[in-house]
C-alpha positions in Angstrom: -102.1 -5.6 167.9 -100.9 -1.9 167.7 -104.1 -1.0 170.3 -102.3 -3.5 172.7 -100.9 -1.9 176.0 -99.1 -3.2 178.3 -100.5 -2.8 182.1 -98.2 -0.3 183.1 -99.4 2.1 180.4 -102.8 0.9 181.6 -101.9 2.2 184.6 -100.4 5.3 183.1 -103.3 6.1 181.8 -106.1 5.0 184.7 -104.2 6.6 187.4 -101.6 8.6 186.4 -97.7 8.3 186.2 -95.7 6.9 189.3 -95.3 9.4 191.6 -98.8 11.8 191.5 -101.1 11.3 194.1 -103.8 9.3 191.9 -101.0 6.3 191.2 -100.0 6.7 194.4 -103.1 6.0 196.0 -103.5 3.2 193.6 -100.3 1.6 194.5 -101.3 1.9 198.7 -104.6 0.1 197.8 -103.2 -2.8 195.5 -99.9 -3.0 198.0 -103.0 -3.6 200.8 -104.9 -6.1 199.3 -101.6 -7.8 198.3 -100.4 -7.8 202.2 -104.4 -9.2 202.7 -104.0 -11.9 200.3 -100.6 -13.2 201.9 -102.4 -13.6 205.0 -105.5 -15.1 203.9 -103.5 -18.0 202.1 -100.8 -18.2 205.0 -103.8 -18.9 207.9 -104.9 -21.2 205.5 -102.2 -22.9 205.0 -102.1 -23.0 209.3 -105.3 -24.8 209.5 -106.1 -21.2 211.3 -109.5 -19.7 211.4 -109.7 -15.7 211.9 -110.7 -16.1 215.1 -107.4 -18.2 216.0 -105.2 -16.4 214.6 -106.6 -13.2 215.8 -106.5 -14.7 219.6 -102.8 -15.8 219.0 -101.7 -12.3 218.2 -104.0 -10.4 220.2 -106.3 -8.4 217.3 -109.6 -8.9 216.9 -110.8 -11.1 214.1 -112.9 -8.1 212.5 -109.6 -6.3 212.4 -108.0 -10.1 210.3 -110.8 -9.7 208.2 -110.2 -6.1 207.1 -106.8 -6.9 206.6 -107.5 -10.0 204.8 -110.0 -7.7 202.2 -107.3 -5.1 202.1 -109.7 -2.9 204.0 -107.5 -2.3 206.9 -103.9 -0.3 207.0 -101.5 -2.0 208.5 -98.8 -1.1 211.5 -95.1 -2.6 210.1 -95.2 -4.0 213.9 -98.9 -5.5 213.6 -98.3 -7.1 210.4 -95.1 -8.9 212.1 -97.0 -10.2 214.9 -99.2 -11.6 212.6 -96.1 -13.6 210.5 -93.6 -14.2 213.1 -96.3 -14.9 216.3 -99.1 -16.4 214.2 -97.8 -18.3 212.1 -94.1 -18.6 213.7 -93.0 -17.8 209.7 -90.1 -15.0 209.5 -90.8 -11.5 207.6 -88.1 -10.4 205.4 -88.6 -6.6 203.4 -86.7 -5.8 200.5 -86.7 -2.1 199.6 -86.0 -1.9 195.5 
């Protein structure tokens, strides 16, 4: 067990400490696919299709797909449309 990491060294060592470009690109990327994820299992949990939600808040459903694959950044204001109009859920952020 002493060649056991934990996944923040991983990460240390893949991308970098927190704060340098590499990590921090890292961190956008996961933080994306995390947002994406949310979605995905909220329409779900709606009964929705991409294609109803994406008429119900005015977007595309291309543009809920990227978002849903974390292939999409986005807008603060976009991604509360999509909680609070969608899915008439509220958004709360919490800054650590």
């Amino acid at each position: 067990m002493k060649n056991t990491t934990t996944f923040e060294e991983h990460l240390d060592q893949r991308y970098g400490p927190i704060g340098t470009k590499k990590r921090t690109d890292f961190e956008i990327k996961a933080k994306a696919f995390a947002i994406g994820e949310i979605i995905r299992e909220a329409r779900k949990e709606a009964n929705m299709t991409q294609e109803q939600l994406a008429v119900k808040t005015g977007t595309k459903k291309s543009f809920i797909s990227r978002i849903e694959n974390g292939r999409s950044d986005i807008q603060l204001s976009t991604l509360f449309r999509l909680i609070e109009t969608g899915f008439g859920k509220r958004l709360e952020l919490i800054i650590k």
